[in-house]
N, C-alpha and C positions, 0 to 999 in steps of 0.2 A: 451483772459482773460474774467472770466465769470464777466458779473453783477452783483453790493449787489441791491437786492429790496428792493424799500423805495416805499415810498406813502407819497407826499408831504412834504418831508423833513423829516420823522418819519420814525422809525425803525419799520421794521416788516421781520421776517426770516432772522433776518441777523447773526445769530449766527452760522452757517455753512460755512458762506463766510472764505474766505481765508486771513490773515493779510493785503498780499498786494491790494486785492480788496476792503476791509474795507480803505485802506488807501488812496485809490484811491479816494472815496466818500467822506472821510472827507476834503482830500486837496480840490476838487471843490464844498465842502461844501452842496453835497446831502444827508450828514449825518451828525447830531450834537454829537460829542462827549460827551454831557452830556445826553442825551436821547440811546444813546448808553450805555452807562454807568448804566443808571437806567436801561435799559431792561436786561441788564446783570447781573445785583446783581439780578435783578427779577426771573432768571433763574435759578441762582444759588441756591436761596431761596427755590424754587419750587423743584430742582432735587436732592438736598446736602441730606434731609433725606433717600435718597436711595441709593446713590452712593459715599458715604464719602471723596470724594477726596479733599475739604480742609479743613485744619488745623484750620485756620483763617480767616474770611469776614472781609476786611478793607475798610467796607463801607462807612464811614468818611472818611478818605482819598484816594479812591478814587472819589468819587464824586468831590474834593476839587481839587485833579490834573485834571478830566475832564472838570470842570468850569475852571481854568487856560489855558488848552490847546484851548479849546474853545474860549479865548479872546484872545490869542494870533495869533490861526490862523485868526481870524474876523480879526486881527490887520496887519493881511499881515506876521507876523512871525512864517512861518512853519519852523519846524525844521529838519523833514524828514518820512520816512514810521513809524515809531513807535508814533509821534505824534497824541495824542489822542487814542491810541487802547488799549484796558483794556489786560491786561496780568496778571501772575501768578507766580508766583518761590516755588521753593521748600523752605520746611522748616528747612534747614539746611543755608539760607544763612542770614546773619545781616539784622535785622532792627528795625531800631532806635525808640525805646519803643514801639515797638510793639513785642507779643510773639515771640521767636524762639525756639524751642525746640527737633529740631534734629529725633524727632518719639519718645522722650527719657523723663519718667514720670519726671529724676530725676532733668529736666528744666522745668517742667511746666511751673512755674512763674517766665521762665527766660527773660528779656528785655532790650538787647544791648542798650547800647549807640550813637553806630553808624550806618552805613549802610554798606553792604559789596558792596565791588568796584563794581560790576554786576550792582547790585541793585542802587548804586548811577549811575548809567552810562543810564539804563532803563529810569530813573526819569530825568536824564541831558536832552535824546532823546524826552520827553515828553511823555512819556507813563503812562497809569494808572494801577497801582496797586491794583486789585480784590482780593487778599489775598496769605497767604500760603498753598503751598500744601502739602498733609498727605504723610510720607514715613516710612518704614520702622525702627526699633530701630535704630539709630545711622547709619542710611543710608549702613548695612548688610542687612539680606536677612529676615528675622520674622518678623512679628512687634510687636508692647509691647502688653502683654495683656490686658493693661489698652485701647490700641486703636482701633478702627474699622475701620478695613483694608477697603481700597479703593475697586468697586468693578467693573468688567468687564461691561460696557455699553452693550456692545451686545450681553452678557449671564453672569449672576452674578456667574454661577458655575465653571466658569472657571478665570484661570492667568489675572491679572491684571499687572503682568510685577514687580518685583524684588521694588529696593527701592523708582524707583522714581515712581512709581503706578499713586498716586493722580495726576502728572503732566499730566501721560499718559491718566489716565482717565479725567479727566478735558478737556483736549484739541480735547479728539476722543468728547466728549457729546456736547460741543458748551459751555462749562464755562471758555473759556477764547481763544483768538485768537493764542496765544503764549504762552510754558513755558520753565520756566527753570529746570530742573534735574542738573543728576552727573553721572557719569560712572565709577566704580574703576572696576567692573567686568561682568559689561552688561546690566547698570540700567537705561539707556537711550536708548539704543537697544531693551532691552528685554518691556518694556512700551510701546513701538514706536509697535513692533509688536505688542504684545498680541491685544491693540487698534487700531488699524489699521490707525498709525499715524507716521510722517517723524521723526524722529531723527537723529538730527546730534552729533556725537563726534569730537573734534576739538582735535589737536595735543596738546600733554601737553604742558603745558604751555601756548598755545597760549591764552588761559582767565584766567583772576586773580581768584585767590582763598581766596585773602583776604576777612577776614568776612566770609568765609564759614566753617562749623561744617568739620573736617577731617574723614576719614575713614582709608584711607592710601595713604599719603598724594603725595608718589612717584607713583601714578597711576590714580589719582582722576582725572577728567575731568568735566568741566564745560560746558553744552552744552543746545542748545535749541531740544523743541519737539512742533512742529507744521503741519499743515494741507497741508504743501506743500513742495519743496525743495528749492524754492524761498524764500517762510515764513523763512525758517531755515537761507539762507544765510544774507538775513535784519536784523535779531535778530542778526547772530553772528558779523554782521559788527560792533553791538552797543556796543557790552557787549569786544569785541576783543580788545587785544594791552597791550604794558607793562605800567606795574605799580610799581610804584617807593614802594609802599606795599607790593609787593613779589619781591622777588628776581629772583624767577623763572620763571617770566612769561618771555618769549620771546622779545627781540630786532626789531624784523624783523618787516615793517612795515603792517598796515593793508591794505589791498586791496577792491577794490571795489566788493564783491563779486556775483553783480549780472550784471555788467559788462558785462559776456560772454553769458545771456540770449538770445536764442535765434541761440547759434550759432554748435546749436546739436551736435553729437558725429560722425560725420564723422571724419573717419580717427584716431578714439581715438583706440589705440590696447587696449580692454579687456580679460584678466587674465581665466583661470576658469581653477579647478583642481579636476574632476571627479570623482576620487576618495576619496577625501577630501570633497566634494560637496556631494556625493553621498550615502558614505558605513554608514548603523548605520539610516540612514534618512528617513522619514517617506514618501510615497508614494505622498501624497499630494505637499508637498514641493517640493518634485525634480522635478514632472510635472510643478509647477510656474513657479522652476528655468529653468526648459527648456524654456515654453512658455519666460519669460523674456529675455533671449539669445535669442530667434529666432525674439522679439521684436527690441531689441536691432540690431541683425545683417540688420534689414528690416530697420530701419531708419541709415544706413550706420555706424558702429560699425565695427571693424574686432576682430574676437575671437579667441582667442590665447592657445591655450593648454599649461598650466604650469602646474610644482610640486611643491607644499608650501613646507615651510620649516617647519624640525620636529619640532613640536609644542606639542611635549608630553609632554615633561619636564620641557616647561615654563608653560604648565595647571597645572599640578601637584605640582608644586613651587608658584601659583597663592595664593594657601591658605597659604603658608609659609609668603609668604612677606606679604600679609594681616593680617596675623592675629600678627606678631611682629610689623607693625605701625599703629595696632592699640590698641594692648596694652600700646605704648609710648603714643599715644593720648588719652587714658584714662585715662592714671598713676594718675591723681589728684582724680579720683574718684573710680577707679576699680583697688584695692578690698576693700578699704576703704566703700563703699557704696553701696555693691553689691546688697544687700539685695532690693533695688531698679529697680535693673535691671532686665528683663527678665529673665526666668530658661537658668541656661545654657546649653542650649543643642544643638546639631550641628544643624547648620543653624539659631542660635544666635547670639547677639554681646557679649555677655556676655561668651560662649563656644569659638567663635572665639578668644576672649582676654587670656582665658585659654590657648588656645592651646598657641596663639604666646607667652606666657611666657614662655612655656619650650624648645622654638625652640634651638638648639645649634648655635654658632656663626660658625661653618662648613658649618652647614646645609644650613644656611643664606648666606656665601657666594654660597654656589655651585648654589643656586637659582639665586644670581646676574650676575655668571658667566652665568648660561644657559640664561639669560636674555639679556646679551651681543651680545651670539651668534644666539640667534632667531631675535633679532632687527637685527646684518648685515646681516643676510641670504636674509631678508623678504626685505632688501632695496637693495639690488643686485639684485633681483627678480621684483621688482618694476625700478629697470633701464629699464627692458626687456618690460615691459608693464606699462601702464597709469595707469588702474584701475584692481582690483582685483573683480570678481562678486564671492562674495558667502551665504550659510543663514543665516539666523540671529541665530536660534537654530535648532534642530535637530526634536525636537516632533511638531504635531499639535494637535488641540484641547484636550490642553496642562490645566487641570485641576484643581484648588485648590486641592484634596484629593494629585493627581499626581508628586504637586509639594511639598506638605510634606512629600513623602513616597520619593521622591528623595535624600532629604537629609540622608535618612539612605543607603545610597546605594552609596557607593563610586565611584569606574567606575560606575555608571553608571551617577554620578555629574559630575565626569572627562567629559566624553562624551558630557553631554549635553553643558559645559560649553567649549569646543572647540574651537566654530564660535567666540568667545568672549573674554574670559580674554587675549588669547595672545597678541588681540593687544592693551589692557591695558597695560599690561608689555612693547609691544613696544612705545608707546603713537603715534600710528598712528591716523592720522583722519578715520571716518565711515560714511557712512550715508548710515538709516536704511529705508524702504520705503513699503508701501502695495503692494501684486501685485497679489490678488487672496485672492479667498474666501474656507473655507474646505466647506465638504454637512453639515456640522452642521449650518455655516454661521456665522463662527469665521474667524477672519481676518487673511491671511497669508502673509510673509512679505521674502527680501532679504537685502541686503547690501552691497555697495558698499567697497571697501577700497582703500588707495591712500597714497604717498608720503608725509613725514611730508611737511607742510604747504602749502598742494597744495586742503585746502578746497573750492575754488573758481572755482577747476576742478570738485569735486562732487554736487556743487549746479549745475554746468552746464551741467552735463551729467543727473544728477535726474529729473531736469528739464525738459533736451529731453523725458528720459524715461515720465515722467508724462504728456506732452503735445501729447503723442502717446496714453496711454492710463488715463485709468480714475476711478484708483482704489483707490486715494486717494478724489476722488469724493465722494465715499458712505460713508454713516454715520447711525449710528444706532439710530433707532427708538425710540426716548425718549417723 
C-alpha cells in the first residue's frame, strides 16, 4: 500500500491518496483531520468554478465533524477507516437543513428535517461531510437547464457519466476521498468509467434507501464511487445493513468486506461471453478487455467461456418500468408543476414521466415477467462461474455532443445501454474499475458482476486486479 505525503504532520498532495491510505495516517495520527479538512474545502474552492460537481460546500459542518473526529481520535476513540476522511454524497440523499434538491429547480429551497440512513450511518462512522454532489434532474439522464452539468476532469468535451456525474467527477479530481451515487440504469457505472474511477453497485436492497429522492424505486441502488476496490468495500461496510426505515433493505447480515484482502483470485472461475463482450464495441474497449483477461488469467484466474442470457427484453422493458415508477414518484408534482421542469424531451425526467403514464398495465406486466426470467437465467449462469468480466459501455471517447444525439436514436440507446440496465432489473451487484487509457487519454473501464450478496467477492477480486496493475493509480492533471 502506497504512502499519503505529509511534512511534519501537515497535508501536502494528499488528495490523490486512496480512502484507505488517508485512513491509515489519520489512525497513527500523521495526519490531522482538521488540516485535511481545510486543504480539502481549499481544493474544492479552487477547482468547483470549473468542474461543477457539487451542489453544496458544507464547510461549517464539515470542519465541525473534523474537529470532533480529531478529539476523539487524540482521545484514543477511533471508530474505524471512514473516521475523519472528508467524503461527498449525492444530492438526492436527506440532509438535515441543509439543501437537497435532487438536480430539480422545483426543490431549490428544499431542506429535510432529517438525514437519510446512509448519510446518518457515514456521520455515525465519523466521517466529514464536504457537501452535495450535482446530478442530473431527478437522477434520469439531462440535467435542468437551470444547472451546470458536471464536467469530465480529463477533457471537458467529453461524458461525465449519467446522473451521478458530480460524484464521479469529484472523486477522479481529488475533491473528496469517497462518494456516494445511485444506479437505476447505470449511474454509478457509467460515472465510474467516464472518470476513471471504482464504482461499486451493491444488490438491491442491500443499502437503505430511506431519505433518498426515488427514481424508480424497484431498481435504484445505493452505492459508493471511489479511487480503489478497497475504498469501495470500507464505504459499503458503513452505509450496509437493514433498516427498520425500509422495508426492503435486506436481512442478511453485513460482512467484513475487506476481510478477503489480499487473498487474490486464484481459482476464482471468471465468466466472459465474447460475443456479448465483443459485437457493436469499439475497438479500444475489447483490446482492454482482453489485456484485462489475460491480467487476470497471469495472476491465477481461470476463464471460462459462457453465454449470457437474452437480455434484449429486459433493455427494452428497462424504460417501461422506469418511466411508470417514476411517474408514481412524481404524482405530487408532475403534472401539476410541470412548467418547472425540464422540456420534455427523451432523455428527460419530465418525457420519461410522460411516457410512463401511458404505459398499459399488459405492457407492464410482460416487463415484469421478462424481468423474472432474465434474473433466473443470469443466477443459473452464476451457479457455473464466480464472476462475470464484462464492459462497462460499448463507446469510447464517448462525447457530450455523442451522448445527446444518442438519445434520438433508439437501438442505438438499446445497445448502448446493454452492459448495464439488465442488471438493474436483476439487482445484481457490479463493480466498475479503470483498466486502460483510449490515444485521446480518456479513461477506459470493465466490470465485474457476481451473485446477489456476494460484494465482498468483488472488492476481493478488484483488489487483486488493482494490486497487478495501476490504472486506478492515474489521475488527471488539475
Amino acid at each position: 500500500m502506497a504512502s499519503v505525503p505529509t511534512t511534519a504532520g501537515s497535508v501536502t498532495g494528499v488528495h490523490y491518496a486512496t480512502l484507505l491510505e488517508t485512513a491509515d495516517a489519520i489512525k497513527s495520527r500523521k495526519i490531522s483531520p482538521v488540516e485535511l479538512t481545510k486543504a480539502m474545502l481549499d481544493r474544492v474552492a479552487r477547482l468547483e468554478p470549473s468542474l461543477h460537481s457539487y451542489a453544496t460546500v458544507t464547510s461549517e459542518l464539515a470542519l465541525s465533524q473534523a474537529f470532533r473526529a480529531e478529539a476523539e481520535i487524540a482521545a484514543g476513540h477511533y471508530r474505524g477507516p471512514l473516521h475523519g476522511i472528508p467524503v461527498a454524497v449525492k444530492d438526492i440523499y436527506n440532509t438535515a437543513d441543509i439543501a437537497t434538491t435532487a438536480g430539480m429547480a422545483i426543490f431549490a429551497g428544499h431542506k429535510p428535517n432529517f438525514d437519510a440512513t446512509v448519510v446518518k450511518r457515514l456521520a455515525d462512522a465519523g466521517s466529514v461531510l464536504l457537501g452535495k454532489l450535482q446530478l442530473t434532474e431527478g437522477a434520469f439522464a439531462k440535467h435542468h437547464p437551470a444547472v451546470e452539468a458536471p464536467k469530465n476532469p480529463w477533457n471537458a468535451d467529453y461524458y461525465a457519466g449519467a446522473s451521478s456525474s458530480g460524484s464521479g467527477v469529484a472523486t477522479a479530481a481529488g475533491l473528496t476521498f469517497g462518494s456516494l451515487g445511485s444506479d437505476t440504469g447505470g449511474s454509478i457505472r457509467y460515472p465510474a468509467s467516464a472518470n476513471g474511477v471504482t464504482g461499486l453497485k451493491p444488490t438491491w436492497g442491500r443499502v437503505s434507501r430511506y431519505g433518498v429522492f426515488p427514481l424508480a424505486p424497484s431498481m435504484d441502488h445505493v452505492g459508493p464511487l471511489t479511487r480503489s476496490a478497497a475504498d469501495a468495500g470500507a464505504m459499503l461496510g458503513v452505509i450496509a445493513g437493514r433498516d427498520a426505515n425500509d422495508p426492503t433493505t435486506l436481512i442478511a447480515p453485513v460482512p467484513d468486506y475487506l476481510a478477503n484482502l489480499g487473498k487474490g483470485v486464484r481459482g476464482l472461475r471468471i465468466g466472459i461471453d465474447p460475443a456479448y463482450n465483443e459485437m457493436g464495441v469499439d475497438a479500444d474497449i475489447v483490446q482492454a478487455l482482453r489485456e484485462t483477461r489475460r491480467v487476470l488469467q497471469g495472476i491465477g484466474a481461470t476463464i471460462q467461456e459462457v453465454k449470457m442470457p437474452d437480455y434484449e427484453a429486459v433493455t427494452a422493458g428497462w424504460g417501461v418500468l422506469a418511466g411508470v415508477e417514476a411517474a408514481i414518484g412524481h404524482h405530487t408534482t408532475y403534472p401539476s408543476r410541470a412548467s418547472e421542469y425540464g422540456p420534455p424531451v427523451s432523455g428527460s425526467i419530465s418525457g420519461l414521466i410522460d411516457y410512463g403514464r401511458t404505459v398499459s398495465a399488459v405492457d407492464l406486466m410482460k416487463v415484469n415477467h421478462d424481468r423474472l426470467i432474465f434474473t433466473g437465467e443470469l443466477t443459473a449462469l452464476l451457479s457455473d462461474v464466480d464472476l462475470l468480466l464484462i464492459p462497462t459501455q460499448p463507446l469510447a471517447d464517448f462525447t457530450i455532443k455523442q451522448e445527446a444525439e444518442l438519445f434520438t436514436k433508439p437501438a442505438e440507446l438499446s445497445a448502448f445501454l446493454r452492459f448495464a440496465t439488465p442488471f438493474d432489473m436483476s439487482g445484481n451487484p457490479t463493480l466498475t474499475m479503470p483498466n486502460g487509457f483510449t490515444a485521446k487519454g480518456l479513461p477506459l473501464s470493465f466490470q465485474f458482476v457476481c451473485r446477489h450478496l456476494d460484494e465482498g467477492l468483488l472488492v476481493r477480486a478488484g483488489d487483486a486486479y488493482q494490486q497487478a496493475t495501476d490504472w486506478h493509480r492515474r489521475h488527471p492533471r488539475l
